[in-house]
N, CA, C and O atoms as a Tinker XYZ file with bonds, in Angstrom:
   524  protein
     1  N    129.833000   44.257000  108.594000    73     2
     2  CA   130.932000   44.587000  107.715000    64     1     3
     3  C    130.693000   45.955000  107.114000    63     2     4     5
     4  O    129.597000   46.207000  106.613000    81     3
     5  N    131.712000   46.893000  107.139000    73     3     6
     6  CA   131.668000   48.119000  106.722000    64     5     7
     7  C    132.643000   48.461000  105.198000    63     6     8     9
     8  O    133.855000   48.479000  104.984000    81     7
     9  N    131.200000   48.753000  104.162000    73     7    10
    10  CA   131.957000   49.010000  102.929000    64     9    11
    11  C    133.318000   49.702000  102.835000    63    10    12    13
    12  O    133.848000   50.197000  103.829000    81    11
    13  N    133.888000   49.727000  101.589000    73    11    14
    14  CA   134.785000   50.354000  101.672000    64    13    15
    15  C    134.542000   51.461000  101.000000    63    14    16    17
    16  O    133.364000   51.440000  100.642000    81    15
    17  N    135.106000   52.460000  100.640000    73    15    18
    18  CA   134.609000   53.682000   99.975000    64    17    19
    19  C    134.685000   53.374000   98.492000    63    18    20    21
    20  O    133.679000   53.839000   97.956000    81    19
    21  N    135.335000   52.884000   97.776000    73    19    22
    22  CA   135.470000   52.010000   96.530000    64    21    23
    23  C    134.737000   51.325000   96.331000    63    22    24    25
    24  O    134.077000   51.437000   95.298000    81    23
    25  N    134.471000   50.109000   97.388000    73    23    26
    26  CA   133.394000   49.573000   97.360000    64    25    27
    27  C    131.962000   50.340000   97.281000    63    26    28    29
    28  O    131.266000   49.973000   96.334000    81    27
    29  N    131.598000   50.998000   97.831000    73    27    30
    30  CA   130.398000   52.277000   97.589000    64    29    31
    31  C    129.965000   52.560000   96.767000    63    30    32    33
    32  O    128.773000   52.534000   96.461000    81    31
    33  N    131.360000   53.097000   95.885000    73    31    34
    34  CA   131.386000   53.661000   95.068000    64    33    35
    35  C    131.044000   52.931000   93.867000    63    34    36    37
    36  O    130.143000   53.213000   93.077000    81    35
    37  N    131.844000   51.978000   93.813000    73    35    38
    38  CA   131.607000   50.692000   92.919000    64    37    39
    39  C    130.090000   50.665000   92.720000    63    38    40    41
    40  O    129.589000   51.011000   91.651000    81    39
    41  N    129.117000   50.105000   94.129000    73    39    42
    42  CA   128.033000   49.295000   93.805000    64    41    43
    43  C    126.748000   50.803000   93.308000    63    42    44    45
    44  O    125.796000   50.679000   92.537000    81    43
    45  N    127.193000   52.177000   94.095000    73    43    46
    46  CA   126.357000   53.202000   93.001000    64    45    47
    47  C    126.329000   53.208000   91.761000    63    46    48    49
    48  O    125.227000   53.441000   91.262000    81    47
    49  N    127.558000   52.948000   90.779000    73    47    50
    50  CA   127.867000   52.726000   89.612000    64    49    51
    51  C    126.901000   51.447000   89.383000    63    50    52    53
    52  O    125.762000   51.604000   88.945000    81    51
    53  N    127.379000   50.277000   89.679000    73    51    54
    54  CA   126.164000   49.598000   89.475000    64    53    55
    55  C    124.706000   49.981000   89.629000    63    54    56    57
    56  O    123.993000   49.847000   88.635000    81    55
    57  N    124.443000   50.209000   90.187000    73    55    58
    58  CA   123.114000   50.836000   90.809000    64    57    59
    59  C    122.434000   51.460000   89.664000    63    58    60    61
    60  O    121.330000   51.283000   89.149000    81    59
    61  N    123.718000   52.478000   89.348000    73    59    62
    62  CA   123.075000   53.925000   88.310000    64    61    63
    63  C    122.647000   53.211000   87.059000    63    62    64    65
    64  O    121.728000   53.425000   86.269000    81    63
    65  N    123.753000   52.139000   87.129000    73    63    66
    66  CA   123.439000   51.318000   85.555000    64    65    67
    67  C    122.098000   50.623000   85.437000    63    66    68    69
    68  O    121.253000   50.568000   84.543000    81    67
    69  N    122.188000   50.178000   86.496000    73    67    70
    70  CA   120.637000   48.839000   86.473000    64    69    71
    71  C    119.688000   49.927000   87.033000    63    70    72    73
    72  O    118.701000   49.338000   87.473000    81    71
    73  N    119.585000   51.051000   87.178000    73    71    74
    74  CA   118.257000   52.300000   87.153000    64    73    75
    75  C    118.125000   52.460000   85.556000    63    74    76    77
    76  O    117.018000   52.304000   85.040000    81    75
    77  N    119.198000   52.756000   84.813000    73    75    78
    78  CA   118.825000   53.212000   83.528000    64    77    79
    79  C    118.633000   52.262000   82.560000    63    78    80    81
    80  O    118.434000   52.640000   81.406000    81    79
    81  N    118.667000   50.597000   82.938000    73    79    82
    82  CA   118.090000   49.540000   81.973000    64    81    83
    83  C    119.414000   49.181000   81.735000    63    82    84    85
    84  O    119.292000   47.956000   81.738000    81    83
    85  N    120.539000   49.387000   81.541000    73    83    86
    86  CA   121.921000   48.971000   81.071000    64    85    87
    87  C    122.585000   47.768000   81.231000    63    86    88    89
    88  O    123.812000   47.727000   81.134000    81    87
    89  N    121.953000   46.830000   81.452000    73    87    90
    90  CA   122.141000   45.294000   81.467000    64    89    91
    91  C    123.447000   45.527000   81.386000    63    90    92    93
    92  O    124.161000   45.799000   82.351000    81    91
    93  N    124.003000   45.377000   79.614000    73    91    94
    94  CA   125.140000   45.094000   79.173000    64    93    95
    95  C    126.293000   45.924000   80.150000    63    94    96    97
    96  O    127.273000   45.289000   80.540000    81    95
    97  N    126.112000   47.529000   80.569000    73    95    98
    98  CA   126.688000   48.312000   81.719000    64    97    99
    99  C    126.913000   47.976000   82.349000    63    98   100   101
   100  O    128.083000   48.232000   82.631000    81    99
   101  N    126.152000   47.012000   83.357000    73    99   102
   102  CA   126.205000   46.001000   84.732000    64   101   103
   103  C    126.618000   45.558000   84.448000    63   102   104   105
   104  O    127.584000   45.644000   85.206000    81   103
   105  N    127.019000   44.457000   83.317000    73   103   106
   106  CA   127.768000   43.296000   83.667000    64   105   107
   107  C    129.596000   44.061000   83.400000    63   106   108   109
   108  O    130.654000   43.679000   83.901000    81   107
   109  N    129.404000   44.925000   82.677000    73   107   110
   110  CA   130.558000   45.938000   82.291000    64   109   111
   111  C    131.416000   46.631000   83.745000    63   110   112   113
   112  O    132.631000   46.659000   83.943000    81   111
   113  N    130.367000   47.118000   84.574000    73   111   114
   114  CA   131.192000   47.517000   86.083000    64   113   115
   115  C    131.564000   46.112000   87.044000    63   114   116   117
   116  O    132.464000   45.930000   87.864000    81   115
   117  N    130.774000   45.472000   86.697000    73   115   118
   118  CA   131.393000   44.109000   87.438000    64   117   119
   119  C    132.374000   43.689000   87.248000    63   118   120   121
   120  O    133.171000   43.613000   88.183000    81   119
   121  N    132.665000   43.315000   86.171000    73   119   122
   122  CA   134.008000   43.206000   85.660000    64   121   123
   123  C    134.928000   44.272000   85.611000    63   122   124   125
   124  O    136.086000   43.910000   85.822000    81   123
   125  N    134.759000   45.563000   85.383000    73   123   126
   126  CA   135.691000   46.350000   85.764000    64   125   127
   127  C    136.445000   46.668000   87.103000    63   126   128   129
   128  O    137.488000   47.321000   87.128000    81   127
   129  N    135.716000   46.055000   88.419000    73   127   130
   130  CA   135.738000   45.827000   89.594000    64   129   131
   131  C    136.686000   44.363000   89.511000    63   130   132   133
   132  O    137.858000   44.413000   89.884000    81   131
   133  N    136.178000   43.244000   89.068000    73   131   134
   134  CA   137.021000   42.209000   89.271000    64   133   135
   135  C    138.255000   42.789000   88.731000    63   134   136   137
   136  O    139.210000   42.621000   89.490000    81   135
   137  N    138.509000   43.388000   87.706000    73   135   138
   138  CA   140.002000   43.182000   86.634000    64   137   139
   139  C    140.538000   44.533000   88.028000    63   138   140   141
   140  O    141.755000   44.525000   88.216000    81   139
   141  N    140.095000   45.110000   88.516000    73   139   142
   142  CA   140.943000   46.312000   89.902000    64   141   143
   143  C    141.113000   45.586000   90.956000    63   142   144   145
   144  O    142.285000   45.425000   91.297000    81   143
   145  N    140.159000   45.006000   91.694000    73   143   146
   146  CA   139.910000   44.635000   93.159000    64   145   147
   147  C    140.058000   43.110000   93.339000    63   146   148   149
   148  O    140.703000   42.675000   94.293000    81   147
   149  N    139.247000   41.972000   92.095000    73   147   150
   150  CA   139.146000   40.805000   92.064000    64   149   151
   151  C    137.785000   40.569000   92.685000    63   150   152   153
   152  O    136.939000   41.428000   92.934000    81   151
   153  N    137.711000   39.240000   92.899000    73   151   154
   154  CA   136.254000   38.589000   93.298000    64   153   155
   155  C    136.233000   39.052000   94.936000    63   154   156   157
   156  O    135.159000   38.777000   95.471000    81   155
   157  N    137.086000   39.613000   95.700000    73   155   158
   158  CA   136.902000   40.034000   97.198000    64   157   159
   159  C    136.098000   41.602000   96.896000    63   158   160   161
   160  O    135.324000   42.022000   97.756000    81   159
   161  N    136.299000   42.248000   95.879000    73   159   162
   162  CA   135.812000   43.326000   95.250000    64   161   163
   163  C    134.249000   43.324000   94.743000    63   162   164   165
   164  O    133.214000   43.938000   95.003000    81   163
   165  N    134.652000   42.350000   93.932000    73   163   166
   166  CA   133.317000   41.568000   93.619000    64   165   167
   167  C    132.222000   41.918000   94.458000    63   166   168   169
   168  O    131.283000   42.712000   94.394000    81   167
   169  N    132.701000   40.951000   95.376000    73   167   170
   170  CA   131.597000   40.662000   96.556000    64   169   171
   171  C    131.718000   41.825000   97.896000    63   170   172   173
   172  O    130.988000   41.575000   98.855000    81   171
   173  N    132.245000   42.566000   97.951000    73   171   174
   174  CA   132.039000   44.000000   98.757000    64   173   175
   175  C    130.981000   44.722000   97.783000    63   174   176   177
   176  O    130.406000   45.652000   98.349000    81   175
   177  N    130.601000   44.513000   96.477000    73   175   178
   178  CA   130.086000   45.227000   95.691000    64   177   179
   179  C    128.554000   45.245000   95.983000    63   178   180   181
   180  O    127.697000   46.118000   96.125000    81   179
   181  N    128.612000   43.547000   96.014000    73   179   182
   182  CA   127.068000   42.750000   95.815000    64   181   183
   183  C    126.826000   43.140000   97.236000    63   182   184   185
   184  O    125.633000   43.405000   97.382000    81   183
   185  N    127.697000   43.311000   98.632000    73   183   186
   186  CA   127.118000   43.418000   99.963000    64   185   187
   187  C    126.724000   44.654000   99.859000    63   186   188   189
   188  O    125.782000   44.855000  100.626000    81   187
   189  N    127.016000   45.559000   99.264000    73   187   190
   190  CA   126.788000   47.110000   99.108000    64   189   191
   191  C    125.385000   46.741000   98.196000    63   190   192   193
   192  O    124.606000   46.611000   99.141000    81   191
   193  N    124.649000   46.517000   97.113000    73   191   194
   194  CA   123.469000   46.090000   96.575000    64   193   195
   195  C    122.886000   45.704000   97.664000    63   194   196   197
   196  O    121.888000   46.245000   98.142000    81   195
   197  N    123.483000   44.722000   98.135000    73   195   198
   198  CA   122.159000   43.754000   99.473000    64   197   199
   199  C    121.926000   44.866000  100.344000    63   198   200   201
   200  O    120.739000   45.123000  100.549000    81   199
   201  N    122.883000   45.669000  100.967000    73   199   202
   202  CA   122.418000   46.874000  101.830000    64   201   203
   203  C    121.260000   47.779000  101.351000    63   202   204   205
   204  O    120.218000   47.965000  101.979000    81   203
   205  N    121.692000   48.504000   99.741000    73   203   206
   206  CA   120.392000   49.119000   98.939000    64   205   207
   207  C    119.210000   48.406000   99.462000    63   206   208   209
   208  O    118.466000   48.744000  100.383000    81   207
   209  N    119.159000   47.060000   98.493000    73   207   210
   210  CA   117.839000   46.623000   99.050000    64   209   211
   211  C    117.180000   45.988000   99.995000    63   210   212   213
   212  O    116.028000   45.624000   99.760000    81   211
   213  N    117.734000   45.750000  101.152000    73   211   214
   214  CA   117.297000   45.277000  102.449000    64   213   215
   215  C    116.971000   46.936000  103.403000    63   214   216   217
   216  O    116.003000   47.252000  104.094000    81   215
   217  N    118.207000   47.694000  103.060000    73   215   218
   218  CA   117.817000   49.288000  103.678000    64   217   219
   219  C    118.881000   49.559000  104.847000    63   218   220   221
   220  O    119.812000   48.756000  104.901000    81   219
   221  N    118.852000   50.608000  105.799000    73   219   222
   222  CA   120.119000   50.888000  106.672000    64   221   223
   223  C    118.973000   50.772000  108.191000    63   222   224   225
   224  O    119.381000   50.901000  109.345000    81   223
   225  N    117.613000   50.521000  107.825000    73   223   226
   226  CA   116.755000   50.779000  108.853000    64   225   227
   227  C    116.349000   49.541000  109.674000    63   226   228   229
   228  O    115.347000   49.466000  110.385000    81   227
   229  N    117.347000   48.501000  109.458000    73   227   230
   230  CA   117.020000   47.195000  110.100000    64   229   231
   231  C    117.549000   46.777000  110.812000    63   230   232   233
   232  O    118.738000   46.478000  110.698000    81   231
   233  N    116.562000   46.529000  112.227000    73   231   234
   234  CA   116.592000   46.529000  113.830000    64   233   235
   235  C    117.720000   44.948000  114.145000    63   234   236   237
   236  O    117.305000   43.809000  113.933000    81   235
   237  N    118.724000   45.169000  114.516000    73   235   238
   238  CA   119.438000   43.900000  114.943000    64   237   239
   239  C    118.617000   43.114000  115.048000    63   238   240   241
   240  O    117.449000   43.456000  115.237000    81   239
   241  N    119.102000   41.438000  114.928000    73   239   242
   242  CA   118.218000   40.131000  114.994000    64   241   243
   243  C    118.336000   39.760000  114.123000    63   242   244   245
   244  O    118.776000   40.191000  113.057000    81   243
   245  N    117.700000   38.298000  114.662000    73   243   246
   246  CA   116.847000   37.066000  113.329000    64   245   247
   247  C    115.988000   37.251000  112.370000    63   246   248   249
   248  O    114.809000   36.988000  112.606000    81   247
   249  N    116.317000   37.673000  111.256000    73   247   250
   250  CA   115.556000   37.939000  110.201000    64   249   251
   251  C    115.250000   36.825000  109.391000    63   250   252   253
   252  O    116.224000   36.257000  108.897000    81   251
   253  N    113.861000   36.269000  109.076000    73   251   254
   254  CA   113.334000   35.289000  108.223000    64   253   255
   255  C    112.416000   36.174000  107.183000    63   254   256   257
   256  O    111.269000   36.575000  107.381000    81   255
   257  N    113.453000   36.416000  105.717000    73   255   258
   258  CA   112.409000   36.769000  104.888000    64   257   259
   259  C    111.459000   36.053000  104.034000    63   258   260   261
   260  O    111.879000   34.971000  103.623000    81   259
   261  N    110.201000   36.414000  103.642000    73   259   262
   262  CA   109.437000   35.709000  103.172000    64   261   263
   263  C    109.492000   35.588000  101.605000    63   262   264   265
   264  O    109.148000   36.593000  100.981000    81   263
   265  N    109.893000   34.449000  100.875000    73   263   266
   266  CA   109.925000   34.614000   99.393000    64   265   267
   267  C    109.223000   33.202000   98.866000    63   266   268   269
   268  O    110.031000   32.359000   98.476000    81   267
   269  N    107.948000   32.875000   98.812000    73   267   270
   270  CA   106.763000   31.750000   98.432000    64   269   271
   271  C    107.360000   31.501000   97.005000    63   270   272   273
   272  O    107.480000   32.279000   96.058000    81   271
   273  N    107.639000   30.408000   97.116000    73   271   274
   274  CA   107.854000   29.267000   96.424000    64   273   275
   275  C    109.073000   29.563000   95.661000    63   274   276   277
   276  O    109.043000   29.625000   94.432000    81   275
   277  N    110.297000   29.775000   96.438000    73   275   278
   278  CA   111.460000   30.298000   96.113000    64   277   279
   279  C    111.837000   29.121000   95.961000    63   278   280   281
   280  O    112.670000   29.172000   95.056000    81   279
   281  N    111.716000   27.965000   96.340000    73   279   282
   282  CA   112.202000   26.668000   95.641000    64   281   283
   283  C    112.374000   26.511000   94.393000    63   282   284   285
   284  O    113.431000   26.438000   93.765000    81   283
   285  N    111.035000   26.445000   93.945000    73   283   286
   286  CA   110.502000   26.841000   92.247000    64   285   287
   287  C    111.081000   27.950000   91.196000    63   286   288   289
   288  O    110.687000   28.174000   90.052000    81   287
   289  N    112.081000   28.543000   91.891000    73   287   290
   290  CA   112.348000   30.029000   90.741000    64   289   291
   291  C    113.815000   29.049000   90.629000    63   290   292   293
   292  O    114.331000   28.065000   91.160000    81   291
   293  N    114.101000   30.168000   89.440000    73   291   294
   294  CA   115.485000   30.075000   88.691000    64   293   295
   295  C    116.681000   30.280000   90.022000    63   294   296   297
   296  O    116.648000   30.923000   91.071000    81   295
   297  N    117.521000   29.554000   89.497000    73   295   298
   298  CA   119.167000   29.460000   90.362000    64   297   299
   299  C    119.376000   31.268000   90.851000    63   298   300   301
   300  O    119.527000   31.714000   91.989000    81   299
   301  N    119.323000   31.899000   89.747000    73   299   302
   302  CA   119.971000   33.241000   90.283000    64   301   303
   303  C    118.623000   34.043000   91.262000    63   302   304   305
   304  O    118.905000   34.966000   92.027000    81   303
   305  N    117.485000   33.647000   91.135000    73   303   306
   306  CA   116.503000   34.516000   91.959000    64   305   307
   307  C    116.732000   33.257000   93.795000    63   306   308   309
   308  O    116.778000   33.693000   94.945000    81   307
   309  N    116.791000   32.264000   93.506000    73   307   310
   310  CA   117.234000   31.788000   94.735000    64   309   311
   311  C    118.234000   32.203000   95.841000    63   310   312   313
   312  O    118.278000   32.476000   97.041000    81   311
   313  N    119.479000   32.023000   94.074000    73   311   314
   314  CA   121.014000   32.625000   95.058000    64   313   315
   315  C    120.161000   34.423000   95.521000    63   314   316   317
   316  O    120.302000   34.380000   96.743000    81   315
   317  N    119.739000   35.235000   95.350000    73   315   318
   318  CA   119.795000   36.323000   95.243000    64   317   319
   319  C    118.825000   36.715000   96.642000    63   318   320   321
   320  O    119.128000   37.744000   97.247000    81   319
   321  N    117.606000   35.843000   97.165000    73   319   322
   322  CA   116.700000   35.547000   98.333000    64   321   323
   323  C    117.499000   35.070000   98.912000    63   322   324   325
   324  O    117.261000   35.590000  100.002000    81   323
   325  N    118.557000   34.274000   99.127000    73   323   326
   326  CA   119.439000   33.489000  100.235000    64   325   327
   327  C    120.468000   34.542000  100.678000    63   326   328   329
   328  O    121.105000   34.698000  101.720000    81   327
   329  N    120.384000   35.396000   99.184000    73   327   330
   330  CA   122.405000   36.275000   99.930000    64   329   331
   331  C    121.333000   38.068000  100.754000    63   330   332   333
   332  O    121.874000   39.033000  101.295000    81   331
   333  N    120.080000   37.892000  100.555000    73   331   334
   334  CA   119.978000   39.001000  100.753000    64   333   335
   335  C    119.259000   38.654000  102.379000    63   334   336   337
   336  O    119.003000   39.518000  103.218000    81   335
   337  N    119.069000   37.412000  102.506000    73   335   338
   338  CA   118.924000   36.666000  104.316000    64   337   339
   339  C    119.819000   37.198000  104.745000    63   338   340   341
   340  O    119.798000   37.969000  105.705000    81   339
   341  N    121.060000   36.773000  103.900000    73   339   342
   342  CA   122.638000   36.328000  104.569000    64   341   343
   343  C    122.435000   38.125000  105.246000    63   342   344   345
   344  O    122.182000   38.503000  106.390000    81   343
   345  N    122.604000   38.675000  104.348000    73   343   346
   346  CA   122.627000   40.419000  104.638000    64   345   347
   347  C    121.879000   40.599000  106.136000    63   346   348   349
   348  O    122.334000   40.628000  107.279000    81   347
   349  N    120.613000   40.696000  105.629000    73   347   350
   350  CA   119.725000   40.977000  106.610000    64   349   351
   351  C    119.960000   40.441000  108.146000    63   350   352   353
   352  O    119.406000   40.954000  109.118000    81   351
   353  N    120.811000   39.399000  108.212000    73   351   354
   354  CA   121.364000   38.727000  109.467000    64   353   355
   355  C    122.571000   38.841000  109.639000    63   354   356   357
   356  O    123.177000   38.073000  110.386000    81   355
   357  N    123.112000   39.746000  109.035000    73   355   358
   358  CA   124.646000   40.193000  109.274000    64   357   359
   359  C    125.566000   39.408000  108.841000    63   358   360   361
   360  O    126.741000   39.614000  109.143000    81   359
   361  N    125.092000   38.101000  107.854000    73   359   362
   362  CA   125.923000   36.924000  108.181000    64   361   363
   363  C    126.865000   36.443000  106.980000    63   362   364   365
   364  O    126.803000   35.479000  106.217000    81   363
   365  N    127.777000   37.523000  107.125000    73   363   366
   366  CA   128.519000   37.794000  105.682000    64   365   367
   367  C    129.655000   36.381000  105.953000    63   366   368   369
   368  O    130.792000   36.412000  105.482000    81   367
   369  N    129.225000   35.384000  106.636000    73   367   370
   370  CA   130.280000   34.145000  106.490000    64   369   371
   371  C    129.003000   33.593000  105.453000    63   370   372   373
   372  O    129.328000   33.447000  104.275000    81   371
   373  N    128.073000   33.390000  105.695000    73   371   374
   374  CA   127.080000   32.815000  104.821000    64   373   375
   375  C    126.625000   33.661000  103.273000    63   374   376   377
   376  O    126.310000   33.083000  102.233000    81   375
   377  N    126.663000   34.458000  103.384000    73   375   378
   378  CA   127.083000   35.644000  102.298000    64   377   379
   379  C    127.891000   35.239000  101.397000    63   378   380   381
   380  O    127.439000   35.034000  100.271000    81   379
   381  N    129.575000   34.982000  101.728000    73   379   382
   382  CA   130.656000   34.786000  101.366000    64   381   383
   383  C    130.758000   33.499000  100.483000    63   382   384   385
   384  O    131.197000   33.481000   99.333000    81   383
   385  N    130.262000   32.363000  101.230000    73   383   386
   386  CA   129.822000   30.896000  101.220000    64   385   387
   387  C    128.475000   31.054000   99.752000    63   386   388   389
   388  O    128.637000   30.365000   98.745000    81   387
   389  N    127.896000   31.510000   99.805000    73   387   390
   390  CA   126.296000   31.878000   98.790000    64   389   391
   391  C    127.420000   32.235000   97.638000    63   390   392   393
   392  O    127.394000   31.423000   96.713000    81   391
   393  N    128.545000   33.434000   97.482000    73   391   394
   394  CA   129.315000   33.765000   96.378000    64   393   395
   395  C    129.596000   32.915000   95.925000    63   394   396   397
   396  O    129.100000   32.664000   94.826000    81   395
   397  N    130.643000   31.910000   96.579000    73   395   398
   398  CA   131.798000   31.274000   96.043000    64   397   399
   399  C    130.938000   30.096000   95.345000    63   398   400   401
   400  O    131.326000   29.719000   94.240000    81   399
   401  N    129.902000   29.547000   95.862000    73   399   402
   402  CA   128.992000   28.151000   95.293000    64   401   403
   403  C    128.243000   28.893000   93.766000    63   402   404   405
   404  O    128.200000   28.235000   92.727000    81   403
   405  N    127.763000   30.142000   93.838000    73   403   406
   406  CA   127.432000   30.846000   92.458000    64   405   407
   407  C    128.407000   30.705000   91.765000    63   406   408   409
   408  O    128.107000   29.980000   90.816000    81   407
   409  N    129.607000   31.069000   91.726000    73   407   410
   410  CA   130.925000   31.272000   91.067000    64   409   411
   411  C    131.452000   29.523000   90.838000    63   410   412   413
   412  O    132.064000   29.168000   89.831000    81   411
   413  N    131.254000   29.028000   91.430000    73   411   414
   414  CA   131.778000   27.536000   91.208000    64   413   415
   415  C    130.392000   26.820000   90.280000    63   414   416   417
   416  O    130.226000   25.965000   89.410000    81   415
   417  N    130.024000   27.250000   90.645000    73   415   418
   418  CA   128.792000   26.335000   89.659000    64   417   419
   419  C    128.376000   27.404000   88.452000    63   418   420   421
   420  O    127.387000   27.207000   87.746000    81   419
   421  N    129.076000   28.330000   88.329000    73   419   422
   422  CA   129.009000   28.849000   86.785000    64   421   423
   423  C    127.766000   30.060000   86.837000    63   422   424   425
   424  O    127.306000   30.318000   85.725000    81   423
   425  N    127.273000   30.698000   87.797000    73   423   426
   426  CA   126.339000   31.230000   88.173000    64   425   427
   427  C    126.758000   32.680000   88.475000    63   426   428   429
   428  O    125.867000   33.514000   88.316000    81   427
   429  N    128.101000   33.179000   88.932000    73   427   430
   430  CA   127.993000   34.264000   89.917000    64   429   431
   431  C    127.489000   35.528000   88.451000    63   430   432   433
   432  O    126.518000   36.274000   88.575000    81   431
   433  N    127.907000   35.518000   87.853000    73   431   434
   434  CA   127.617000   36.701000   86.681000    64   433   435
   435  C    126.045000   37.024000   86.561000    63   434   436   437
   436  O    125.483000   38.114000   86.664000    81   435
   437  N    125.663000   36.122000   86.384000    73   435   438
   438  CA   123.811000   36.149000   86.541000    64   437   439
   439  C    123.117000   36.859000   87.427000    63   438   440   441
   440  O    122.158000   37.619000   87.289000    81   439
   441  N    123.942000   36.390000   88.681000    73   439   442
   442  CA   123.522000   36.415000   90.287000    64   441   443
   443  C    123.243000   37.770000   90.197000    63   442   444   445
   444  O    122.161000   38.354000   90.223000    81   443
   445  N    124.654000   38.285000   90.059000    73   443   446
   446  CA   125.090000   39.507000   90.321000    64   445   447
   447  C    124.439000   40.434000   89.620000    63   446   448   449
   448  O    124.270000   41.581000   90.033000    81   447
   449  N    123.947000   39.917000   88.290000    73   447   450
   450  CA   123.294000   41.003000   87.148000    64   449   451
   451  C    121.365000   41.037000   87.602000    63   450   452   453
   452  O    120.492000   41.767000   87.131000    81   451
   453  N    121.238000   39.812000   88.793000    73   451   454
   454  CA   120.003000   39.717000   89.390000    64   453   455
   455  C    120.011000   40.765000   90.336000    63   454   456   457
   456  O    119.435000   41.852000   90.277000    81   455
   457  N    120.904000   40.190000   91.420000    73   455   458
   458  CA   120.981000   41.164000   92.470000    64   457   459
   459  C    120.672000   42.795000   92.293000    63   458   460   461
   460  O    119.802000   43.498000   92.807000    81   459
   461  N    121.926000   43.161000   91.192000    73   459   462
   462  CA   122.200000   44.531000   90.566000    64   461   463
   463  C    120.144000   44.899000   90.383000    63   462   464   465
   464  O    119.539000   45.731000   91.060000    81   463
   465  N    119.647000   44.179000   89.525000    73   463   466
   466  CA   117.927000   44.345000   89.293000    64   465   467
   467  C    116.986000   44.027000   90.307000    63   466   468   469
   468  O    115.795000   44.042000   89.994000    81   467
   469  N    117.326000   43.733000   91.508000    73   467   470
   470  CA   116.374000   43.809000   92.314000    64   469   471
   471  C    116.621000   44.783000   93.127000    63   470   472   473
   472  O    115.589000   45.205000   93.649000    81   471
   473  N    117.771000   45.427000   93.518000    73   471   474
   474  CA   118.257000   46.431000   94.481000    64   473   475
   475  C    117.511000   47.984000   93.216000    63   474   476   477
   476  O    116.828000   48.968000   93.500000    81   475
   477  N    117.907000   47.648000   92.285000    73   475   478
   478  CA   116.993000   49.277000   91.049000    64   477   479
   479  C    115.613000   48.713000   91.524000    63   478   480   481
   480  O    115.552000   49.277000   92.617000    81   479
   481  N    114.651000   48.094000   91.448000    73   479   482
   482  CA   113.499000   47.348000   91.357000    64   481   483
   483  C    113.057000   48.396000   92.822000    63   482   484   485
   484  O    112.242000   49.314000   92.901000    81   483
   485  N    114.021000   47.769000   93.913000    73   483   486
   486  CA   113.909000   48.313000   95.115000    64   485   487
   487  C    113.662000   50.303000   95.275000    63   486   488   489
   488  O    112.878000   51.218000   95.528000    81   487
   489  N    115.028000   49.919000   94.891000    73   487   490
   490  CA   115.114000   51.568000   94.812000    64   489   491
   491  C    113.994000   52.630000   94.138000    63   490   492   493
   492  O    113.571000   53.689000   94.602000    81   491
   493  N    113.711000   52.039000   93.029000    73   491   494
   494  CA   112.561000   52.928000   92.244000    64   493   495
   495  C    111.387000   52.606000   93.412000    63   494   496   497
   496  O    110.944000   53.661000   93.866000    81   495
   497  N    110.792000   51.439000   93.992000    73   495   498
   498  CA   109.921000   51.307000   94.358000    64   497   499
   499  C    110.011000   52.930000   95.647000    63   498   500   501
   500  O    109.456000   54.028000   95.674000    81   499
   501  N    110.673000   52.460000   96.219000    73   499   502
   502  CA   111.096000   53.286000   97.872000    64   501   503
   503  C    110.983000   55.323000   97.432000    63   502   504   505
   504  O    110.360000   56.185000   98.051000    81   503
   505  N    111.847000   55.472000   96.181000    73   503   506
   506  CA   112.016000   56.962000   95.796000    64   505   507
   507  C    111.343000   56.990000   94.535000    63   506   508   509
   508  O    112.080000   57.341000   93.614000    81   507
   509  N    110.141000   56.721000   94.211000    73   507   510
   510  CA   110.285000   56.996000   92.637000    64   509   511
   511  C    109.714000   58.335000   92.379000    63   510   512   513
   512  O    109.284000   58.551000   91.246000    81   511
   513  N    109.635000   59.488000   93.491000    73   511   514
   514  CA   109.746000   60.528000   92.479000    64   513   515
   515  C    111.065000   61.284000   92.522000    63   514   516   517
   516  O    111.198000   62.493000   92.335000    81   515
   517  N    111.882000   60.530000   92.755000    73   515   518
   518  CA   113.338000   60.907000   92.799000    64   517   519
   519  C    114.295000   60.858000   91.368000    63   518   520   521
   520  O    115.203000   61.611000   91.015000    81   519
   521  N    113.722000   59.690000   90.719000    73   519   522
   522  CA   113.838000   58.879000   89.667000    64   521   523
   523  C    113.578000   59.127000   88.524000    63   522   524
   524  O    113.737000   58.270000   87.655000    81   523
């Protein structure tokens, strides 16, 4: 699936926010995205994050990532190891499916404010004298 340029644009904004600590910011562009685009917006946003942190350098195939004792962690670090599989395997029906069960069970805001912190987490790690 190929972002949209909005979409891009969108999840840098996120990005820039959760680099500079801005919690409250993140959850602020998320929603500014739903109230324009809606939850299909939404989630072009979070696939644009999963790209950040999975990378543009990954070889087609079956990807099994490794996350020990991901059973044991909190709802949003689970949803957030499952949607970034989904990524890594192209498998934005399972992606899609990972959203809508966050969002129905009262979760997607979290997710998303996880996601948003592991893709900065990422990023600083990969460039940090960029940073």
């Amino acid at each position: 699936m190929e972002p949209s340029a909005g979409a891009s644009r969108d999840a840098a904004e996120v990005l820039r926010r959760a680099l500079a600590g801005q919690g409250a910011a993140v959850a602020g562009a998320f929603d500014a995205v739903v109230d324009r685009a809606g939850m299909a917006g939404a989630y072009d946003v979070a696939w644009c994050l999963a790209a950040a942190t999975v990378g543009g350098d990954l070889a087609p195939g079956a990807w099994s990532l490794d996350f020990p004792d991901i059973e044991d962690a909190a709802y949003e670090a689970r949803w957030v190891a499952r949607f970034l599989s989904a990524y890594a395997n192209a498998d934005a029906s399972t992606g899609a499916a990972l959203f809508r069960a966050a969002q129905a069970d009262g979760h997607l805001s979290n997710c998303l404010h996880t996601l948003a912190g592991s893709a900065a987490a990422t990023v600083r790690r990969r460039v940090p004298d960029r940073l």
